[in-house]
C-alpha positions as CSV (number, residue, x, y, z in Angstrom):
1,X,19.4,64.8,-9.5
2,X,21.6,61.5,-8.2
3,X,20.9,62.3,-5.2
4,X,16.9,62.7,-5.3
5,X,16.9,59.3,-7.0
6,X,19.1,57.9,-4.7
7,X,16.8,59.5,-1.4
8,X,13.6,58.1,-3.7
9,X,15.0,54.7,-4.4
10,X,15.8,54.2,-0.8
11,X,12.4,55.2,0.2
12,X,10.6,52.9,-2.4
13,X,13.2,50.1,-0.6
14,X,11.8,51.0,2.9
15,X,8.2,51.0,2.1
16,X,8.6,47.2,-0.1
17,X,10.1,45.9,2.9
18,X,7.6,47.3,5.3
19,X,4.9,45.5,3.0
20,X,6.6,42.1,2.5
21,X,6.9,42.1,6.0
22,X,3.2,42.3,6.7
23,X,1.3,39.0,7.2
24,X,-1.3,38.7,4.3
25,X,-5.0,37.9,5.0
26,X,-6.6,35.3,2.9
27,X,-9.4,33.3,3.3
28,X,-9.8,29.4,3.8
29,X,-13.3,27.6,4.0
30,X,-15.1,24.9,5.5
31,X,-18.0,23.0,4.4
32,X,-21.0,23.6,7.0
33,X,-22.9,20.4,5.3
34,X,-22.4,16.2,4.9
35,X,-20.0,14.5,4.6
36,X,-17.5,17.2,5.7
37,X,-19.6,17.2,8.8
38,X,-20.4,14.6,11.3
39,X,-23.6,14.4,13.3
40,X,-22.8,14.2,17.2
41,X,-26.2,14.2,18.4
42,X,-29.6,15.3,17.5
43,X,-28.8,18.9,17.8
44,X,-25.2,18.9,17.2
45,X,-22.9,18.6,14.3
46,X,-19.1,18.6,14.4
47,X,-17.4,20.3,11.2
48,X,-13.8,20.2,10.9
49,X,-11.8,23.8,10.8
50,X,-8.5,24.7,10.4
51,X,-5.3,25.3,12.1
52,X,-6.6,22.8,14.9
53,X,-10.2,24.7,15.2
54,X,-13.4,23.7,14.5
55,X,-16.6,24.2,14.0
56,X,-20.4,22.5,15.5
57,X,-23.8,24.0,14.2
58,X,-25.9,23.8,17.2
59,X,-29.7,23.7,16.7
60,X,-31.1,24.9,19.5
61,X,-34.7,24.5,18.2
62,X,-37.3,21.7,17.6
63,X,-36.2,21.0,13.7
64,X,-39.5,22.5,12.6
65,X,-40.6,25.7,11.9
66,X,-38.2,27.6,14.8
67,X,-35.2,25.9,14.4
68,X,-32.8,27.6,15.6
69,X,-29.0,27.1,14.3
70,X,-25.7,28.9,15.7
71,X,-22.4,27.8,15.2
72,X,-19.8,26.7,18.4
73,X,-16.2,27.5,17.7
74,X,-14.1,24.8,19.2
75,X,-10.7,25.6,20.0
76,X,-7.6,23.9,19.3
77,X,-7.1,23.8,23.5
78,X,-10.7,21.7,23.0
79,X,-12.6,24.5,24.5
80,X,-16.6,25.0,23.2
81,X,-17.4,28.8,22.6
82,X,-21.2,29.1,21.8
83,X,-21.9,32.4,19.6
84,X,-25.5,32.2,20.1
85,X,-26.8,33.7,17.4
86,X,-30.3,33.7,18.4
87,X,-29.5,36.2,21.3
88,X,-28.1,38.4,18.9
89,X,-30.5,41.7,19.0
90,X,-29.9,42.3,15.4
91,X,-30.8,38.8,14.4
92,X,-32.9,38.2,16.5
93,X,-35.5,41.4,15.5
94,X,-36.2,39.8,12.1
95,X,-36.3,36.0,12.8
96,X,-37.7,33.3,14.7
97,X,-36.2,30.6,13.1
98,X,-32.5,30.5,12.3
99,X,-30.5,28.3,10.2
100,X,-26.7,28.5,8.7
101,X,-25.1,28.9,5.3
102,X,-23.4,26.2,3.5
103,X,-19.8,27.6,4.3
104,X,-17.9,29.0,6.8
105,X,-15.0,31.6,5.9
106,X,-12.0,32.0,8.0
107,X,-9.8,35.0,7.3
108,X,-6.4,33.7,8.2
109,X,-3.1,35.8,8.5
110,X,-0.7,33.4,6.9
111,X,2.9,33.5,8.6
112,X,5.6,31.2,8.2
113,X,3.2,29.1,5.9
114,X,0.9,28.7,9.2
115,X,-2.6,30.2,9.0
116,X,-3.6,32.1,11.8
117,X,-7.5,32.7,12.2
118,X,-8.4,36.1,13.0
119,X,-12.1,35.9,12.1
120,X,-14.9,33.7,11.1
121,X,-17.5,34.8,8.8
122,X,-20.7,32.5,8.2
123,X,-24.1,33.7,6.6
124,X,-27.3,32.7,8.9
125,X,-30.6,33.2,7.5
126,X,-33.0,34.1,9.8
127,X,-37.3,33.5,8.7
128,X,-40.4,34.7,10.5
129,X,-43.2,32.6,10.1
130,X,-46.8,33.5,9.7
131,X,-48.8,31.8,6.7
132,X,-46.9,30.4,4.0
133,X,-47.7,33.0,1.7
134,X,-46.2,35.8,4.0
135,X,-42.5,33.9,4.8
136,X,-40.2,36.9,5.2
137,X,-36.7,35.7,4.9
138,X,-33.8,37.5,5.6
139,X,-30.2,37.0,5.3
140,X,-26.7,38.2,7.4
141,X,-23.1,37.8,7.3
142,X,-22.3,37.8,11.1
143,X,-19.1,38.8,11.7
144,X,-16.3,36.6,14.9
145,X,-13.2,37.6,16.2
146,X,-10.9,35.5,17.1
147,X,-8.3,36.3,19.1
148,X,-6.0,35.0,21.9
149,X,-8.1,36.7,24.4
150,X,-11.7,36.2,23.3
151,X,-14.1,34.4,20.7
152,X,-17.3,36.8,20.0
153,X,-19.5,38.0,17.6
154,X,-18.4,41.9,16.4
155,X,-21.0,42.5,13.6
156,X,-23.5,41.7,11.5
157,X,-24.4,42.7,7.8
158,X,-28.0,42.6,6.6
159,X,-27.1,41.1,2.7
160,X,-30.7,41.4,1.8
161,X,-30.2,44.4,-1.1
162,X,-26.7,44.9,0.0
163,X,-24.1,45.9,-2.7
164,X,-21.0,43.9,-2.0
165,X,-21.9,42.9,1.3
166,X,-19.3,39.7,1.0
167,X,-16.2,42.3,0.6
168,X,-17.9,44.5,3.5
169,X,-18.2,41.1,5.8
170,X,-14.3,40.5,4.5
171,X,-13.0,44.0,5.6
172,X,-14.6,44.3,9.0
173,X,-13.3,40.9,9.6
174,X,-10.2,42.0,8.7
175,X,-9.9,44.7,11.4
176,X,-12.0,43.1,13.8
177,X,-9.3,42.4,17.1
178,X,-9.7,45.8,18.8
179,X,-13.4,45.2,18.2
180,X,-15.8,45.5,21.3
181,X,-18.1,42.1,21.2
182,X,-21.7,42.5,20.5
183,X,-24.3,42.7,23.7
184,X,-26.3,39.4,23.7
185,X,-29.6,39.0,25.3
């Protein structure tokens, strides 16, 4: 009996130190909206990230009806990655125009009290136009990876009538790295 408790303690030790060793995931957000942004140009605001990244909503549109917003990850060697959401096929089948969500959320590994950014997810709302009456808008969580190698877009989540879709967005960005990116056209 000493012994099983003794072979069941040590296992309990094992597995709590296999845990605590594990980086947790968390999220951290940033304001997509004044005065935590800047305007840079007409179609180009800079939002500060974290951990030396940041963030620019480009509008690739004309401001009216088919604006078209997408977000540029910039990182912290300076470098521009454009995520283009409007040449995303799955966006891009329900919308014309395009704009962001209020807030970006990063899921950050925290490690040595440093946050790591691993992914970035930020709603777009995407609306087809016709009359007034017949405005269809729809709503996504699109889904980055970022990694060491490569900034892209992995997935997207339809929200409209979606149970949880926020915790859904949150565990796909958890396990995105090994993630092919999405096709763009």
């Amino acid at each position: 009996m000493v012994k099983n408790c003794t072979l069941s303690s040590f296992f309990l030790l094992i597995t709590t130190l296999v845990y605590a060793q594990q980086p947790s995931i968390n999220s951290i957000y940033t304001e997509l909206s004044s005065p935590t942004c800047t305007q840079k140009n007409e179609n180009l605001k800079h939002c500060k990230g974290i951990s030396d990244f940041n963030l620019e909503i480009q509008n690739n549109g004309s401001h009216d009806a088919f604006s078209r917003e997408s977000i540029n990850v910039i990182t912290p060697q300076k470098k521009t990655i454009p995520l283009n959401y409007w040449r995303i096929p799955a966006l891009r089948t329900v919308g014309l125009g395009f704009e962001v969500g209020k807030k970006a959320e990063w899921r950050v590994k925290t490690v040595n009290n440093e946050h790591i950014p691993i992914a970035l997810i930020v709603r777009e709302r995407t609306y087809n136009y016709g009359d007034t009456a017949n405005l269809e808008i729809n709503s996504f969580l699109v889904i980055t990876k970022i990694t060491a190698d490569e900034i892209c877009v992995t997935d997207t989540i339809l929200t409209n009538n979606v149970e949880n879709a926020n915790l859904k967005a949150r565990e796909l960005a958890d396990n995105v790295a090994n993630k092919p990116c999405l096709s763009i056209i």
